[in-house]
N, C-alpha and C positions, 0 to 999 in steps of 0.2 A: 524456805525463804532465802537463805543465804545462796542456794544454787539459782533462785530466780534475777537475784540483783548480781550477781555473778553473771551469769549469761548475759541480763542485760548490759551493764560494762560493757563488756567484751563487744556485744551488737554497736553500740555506741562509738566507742573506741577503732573498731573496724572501718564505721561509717565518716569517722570524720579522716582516719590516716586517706579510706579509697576519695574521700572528695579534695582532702590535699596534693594527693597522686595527683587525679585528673584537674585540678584547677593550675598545679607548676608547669603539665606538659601541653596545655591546650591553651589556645590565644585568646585573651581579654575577647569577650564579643558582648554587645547589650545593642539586644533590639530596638529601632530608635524609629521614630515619625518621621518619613521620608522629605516633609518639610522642613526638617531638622538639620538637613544634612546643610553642609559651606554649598554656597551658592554656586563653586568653579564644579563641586562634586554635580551635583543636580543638572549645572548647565553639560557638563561633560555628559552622563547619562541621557539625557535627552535629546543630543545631538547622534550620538551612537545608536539610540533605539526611539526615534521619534514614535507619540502614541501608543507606547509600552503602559501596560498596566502594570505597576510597583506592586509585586504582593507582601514585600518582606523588606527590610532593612537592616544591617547590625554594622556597628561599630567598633571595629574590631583594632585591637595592637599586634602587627607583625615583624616580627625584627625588627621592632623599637619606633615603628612607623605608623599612624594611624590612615585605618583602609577602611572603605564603606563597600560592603557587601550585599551589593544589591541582587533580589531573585526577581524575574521578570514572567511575564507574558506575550508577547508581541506576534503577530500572524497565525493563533494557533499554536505558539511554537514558548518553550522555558527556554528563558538564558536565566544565566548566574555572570555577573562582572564582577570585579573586583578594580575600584575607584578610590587614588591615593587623595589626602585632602585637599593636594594641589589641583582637583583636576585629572590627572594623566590615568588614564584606563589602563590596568596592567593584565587584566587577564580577560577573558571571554569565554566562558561555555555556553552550548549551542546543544540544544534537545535532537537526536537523530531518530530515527524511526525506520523501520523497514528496510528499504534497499538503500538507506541512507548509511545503516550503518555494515563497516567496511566487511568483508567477509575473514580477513587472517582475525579480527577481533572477536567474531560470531565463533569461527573454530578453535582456537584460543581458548574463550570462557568454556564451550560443552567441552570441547579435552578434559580440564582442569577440573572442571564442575558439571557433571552429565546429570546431577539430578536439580538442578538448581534452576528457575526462574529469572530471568532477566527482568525485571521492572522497569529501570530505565540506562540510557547511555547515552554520554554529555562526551561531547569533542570540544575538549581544554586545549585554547589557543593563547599564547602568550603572544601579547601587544607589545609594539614596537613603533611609536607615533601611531600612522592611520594602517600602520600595515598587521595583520593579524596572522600568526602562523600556530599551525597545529600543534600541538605538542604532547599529548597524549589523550587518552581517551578516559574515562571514569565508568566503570558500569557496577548498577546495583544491582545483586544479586538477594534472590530470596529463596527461601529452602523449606521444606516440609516443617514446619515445627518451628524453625532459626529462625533469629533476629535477619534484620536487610543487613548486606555483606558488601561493602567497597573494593573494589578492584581498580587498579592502575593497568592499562593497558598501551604499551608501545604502541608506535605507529608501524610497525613492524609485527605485533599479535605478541610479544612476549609479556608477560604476567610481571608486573613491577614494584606491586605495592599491596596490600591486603592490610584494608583497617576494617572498624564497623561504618555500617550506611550511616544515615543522615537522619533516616526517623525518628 
């Protein structure tokens, strides 16, 4: 009995230090009803992606700043924005596919990862007013067995960042 309520402790004890871990280093986020969002947010999103289907919303604190993290639909196609509550769109990913997406990025990932699945790959553009520039690339990788895998990719193919996917 005493090694069962021992272990459990321990189970307990482990579960709350790893969720304090991950709740100090990851940004406030709570998924929010898209009607929810400031009205400059909503009309900004709408003017950027007229006819977008909203599948997702979160509400999130970055650098002390609150951002609406919208995931979209629009022509076939996923974007992810990132919409401060003034209004102002700061960031832009764009769904690629095939011969969209660039080749130093395709030989890049199988280098690095030759047994590994590509799932998907998003070209992250940082906004500047109306003007959008690329600025890296995001691809999820998946693997026999492995969780989905995040990679940062230059615009250049160099390998920049490795966290977990998204799922």
């Amino acid at each position: 009995m005493r090694t069962i309520t021992s272990l459990a402790l321990t189970l307990t004890t482990t579960a709350l230090v790893t969720a304090a871990g991950c709740a100090h280093h990851a940004p406030e986020a709570k998924k929010i009803n898209a009607a929810d969002a400031p009205t400059a947010v909503r009309d900004a999103m709408e003017r950027r992606f007229p006819g977008a289907e909203v599948i997702s919303v979160e509400k999130e604190k970055e650098n002390g700043a609150v951002v609406y993290d919208y995931e979209l639909r629009q022509g076939g196609r996923k974007f992810e924005t990132d919409i401060k509550a003034d209004g102002t769109i700061m960031e832009v990913e764009k769904q690629l596919t095939g011969a969209d997406i660039p080749d130093s990025v395709s030989r890049a990932v199988r280098a690095k990862y030759p047994n590994a699945t590509v799932k998907e790959v998003m070209e992250v553009n940082k906004v500047s007013g109306d003007r959008e520039t690329p600025d890296h690339y995001e691809v999820t990788l998946s693997g026999a067995g492995s969780k989905a895998k995040e990679v940062n990719v230059s615009m250049n193919g160099t390998i920049s960042e490795e966290g977990p996917g998204h799922d």
